[in-house]
N, C-alpha and C positions, 0 to 999 in steps of 0.2 A: 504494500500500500504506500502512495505517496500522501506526501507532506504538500499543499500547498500555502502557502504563507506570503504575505506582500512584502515587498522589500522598500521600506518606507525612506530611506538614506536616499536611492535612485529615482524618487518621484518628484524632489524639488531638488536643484542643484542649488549649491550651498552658495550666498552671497547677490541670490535673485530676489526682486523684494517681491512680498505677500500679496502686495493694496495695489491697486492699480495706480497708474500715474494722474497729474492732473491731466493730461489730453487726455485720458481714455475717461475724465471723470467729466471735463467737457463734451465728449463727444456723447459720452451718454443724458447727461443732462438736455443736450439741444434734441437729442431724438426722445426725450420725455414726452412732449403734445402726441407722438406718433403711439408711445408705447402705452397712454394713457385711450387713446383711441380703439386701438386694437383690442384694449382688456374689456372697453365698455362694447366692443362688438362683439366678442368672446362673449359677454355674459349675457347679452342680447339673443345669442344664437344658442345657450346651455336652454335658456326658458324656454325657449322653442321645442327642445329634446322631448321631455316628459308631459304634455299638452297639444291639444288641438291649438294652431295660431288662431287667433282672432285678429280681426283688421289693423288694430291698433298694435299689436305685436308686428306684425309685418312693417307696419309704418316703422317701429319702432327698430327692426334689423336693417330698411331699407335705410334712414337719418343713419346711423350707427358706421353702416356702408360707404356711405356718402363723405362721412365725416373723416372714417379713414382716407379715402382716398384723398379729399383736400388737405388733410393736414402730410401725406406722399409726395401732393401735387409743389405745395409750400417747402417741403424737405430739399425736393431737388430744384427745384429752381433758387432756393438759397447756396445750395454748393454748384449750382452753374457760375450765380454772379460772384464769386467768391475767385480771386484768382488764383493761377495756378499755382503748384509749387507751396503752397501754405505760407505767403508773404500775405502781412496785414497790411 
């Protein structure tokens, strides 16, 4: 019989930090309206699962829908005008 065991020494190399950086903290923060979007369409679409829709429920996945995509729409055309190379 084998032994399987994780070798926890090999899964972080020693002298790499834990926290993400601030750009990865910026980058997540500016895709927050996106990530905020998404979860209320997510949750739009769970009440859907276990019930018959009623009209107001569809309205309610369709806004939800709508909403993600404009705040996609908003996403990339902010990093078009943005120029290249990551100069402010």
């Amino acid at each position: 019989m084998f032994i399987i065991s994780p070798i926890q020494g090999n899964l972080i190399p020693r002298g790499t930090e834990r926290e993400p950086s601030d750009a990865e903290l910026l980058a997540v923060e500016a895709e927050m309206p996106l990530i905020e979007a998404e979860v209320e369409h997510l949750d739009a679409y769970i009440t859907l699962l276990d019930r018959v829709p009623s009209e107001i429920d569809m309205q309610r996945l369709r806004r939800t829908n709508n909403r993600v995509l404009a705040v996609r729409r908003d996403l990339a055309n902010a990093a078009a005008r943005r120029p290249a190379g990551g100069a402010a």
